[in-house]
C-alpha positions as CSV (number, residue, x, y, z in Angstrom):
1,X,0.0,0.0,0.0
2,X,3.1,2.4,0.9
3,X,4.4,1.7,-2.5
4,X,1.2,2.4,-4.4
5,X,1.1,5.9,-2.1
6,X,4.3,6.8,-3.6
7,X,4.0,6.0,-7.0
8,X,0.3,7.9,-7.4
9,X,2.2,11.4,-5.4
10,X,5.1,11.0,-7.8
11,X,2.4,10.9,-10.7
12,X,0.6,13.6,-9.5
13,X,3.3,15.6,-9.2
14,X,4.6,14.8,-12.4
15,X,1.3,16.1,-13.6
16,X,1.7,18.7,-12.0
17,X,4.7,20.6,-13.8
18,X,3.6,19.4,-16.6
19,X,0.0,20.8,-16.6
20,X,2.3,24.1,-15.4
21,X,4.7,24.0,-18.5
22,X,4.5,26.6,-21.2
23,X,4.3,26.6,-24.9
24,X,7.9,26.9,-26.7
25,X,8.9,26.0,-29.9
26,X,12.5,27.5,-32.1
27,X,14.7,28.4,-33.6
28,X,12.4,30.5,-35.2
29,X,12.9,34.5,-36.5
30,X,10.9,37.0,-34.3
31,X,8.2,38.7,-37.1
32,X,7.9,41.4,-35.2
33,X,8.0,43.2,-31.4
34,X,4.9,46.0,-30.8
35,X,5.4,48.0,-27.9
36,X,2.5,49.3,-25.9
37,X,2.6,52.7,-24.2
38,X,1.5,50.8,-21.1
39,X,5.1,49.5,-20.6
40,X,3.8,45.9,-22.3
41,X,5.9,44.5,-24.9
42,X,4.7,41.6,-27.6
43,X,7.0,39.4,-29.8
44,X,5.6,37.8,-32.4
45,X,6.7,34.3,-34.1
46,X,5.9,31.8,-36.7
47,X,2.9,29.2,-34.8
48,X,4.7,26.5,-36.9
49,X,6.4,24.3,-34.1
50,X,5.0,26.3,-31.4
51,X,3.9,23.1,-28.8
52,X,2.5,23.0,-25.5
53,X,0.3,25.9,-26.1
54,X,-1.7,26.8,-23.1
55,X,-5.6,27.4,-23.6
56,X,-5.2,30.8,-22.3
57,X,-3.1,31.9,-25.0
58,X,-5.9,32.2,-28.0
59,X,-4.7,35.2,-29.2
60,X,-2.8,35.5,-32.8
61,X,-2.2,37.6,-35.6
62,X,-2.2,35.2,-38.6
63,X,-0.1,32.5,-38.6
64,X,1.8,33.7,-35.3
65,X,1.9,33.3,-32.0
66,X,2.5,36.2,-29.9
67,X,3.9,36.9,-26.2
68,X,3.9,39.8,-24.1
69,X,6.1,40.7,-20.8
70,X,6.2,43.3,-19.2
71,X,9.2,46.0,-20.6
72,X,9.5,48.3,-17.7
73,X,11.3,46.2,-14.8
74,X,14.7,45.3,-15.5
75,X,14.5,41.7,-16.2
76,X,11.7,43.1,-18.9
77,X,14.6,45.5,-20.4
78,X,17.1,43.1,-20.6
79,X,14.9,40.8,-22.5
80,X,13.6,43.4,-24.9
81,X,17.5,44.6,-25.6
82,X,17.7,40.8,-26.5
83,X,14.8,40.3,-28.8
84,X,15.5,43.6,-30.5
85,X,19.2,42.6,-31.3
86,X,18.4,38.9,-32.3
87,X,15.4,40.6,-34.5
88,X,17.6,43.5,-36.2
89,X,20.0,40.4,-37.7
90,X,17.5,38.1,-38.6
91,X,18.7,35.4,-35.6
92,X,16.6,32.6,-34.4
93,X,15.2,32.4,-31.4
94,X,13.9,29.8,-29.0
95,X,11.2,30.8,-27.0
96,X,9.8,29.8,-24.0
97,X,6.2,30.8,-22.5
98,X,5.0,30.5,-18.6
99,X,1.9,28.6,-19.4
100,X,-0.2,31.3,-18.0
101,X,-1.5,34.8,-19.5
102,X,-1.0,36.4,-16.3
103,X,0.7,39.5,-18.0
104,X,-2.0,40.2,-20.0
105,X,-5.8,38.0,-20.7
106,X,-5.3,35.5,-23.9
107,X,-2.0,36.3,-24.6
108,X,1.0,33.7,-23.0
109,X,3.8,35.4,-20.9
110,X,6.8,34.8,-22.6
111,X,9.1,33.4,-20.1
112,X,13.0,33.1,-21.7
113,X,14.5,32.5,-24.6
114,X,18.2,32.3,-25.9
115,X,19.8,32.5,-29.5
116,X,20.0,30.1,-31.8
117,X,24.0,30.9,-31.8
């Protein structure tokens, strides 16, 4: 009986992160970045090999899939210097999302991402 108690908490947890991880997909180009005069940034890329896709994040332009953070607080600067340098050069990007649209309703926060180099 112990054993079966483990196994089913290991499950559930298991379950668990993986009900909590986010879309990602890459390397892919960023289409393009639209900043908000609320401070909100979005990043737009191809939905081709975009996985994991939370049911929150409904909203697209086309055939993207767009993310938004928040581009006033440092870590949201740093990333937006980032994007805007790997856009301006064409450079891949793989992206990852937080599963949730807390930022913003229907659109995915995006998380991290590196360069494809």
């Amino acid at each position: 009986m112990k054993k079966i108690l483990s196994t089913a908490a290991v499950l559930s947890l298991v379950a668990t992160a993986s009900a909590a991880t986010g879309s990602h997909g890459g390397p892919a180009p960023t289409h393009f970045i639209t900043y908000a005069n609320t401070g909100l940034v979005y990043v737009y890329f191809d939905i081709t090999g975009v996985t994991n896709i939370p049911a929150c994040g409904q909203n697209r332009v086309g055939n993207t899939y767009n993310y938004v953070f928040d581009g006033t607080t440092p870590a949201g600067k740093s990333m937006l210097a980032g994007l805007v340098a790997a856009h301006s050069v064409g450079e891949g990007v793989w992206f990852y999302g937080t599963g949730d649209c807390g930022v913003l309703a229907g659109t995915e926060t995006l998380a991290s991402y590196s360069t494809e180099n």
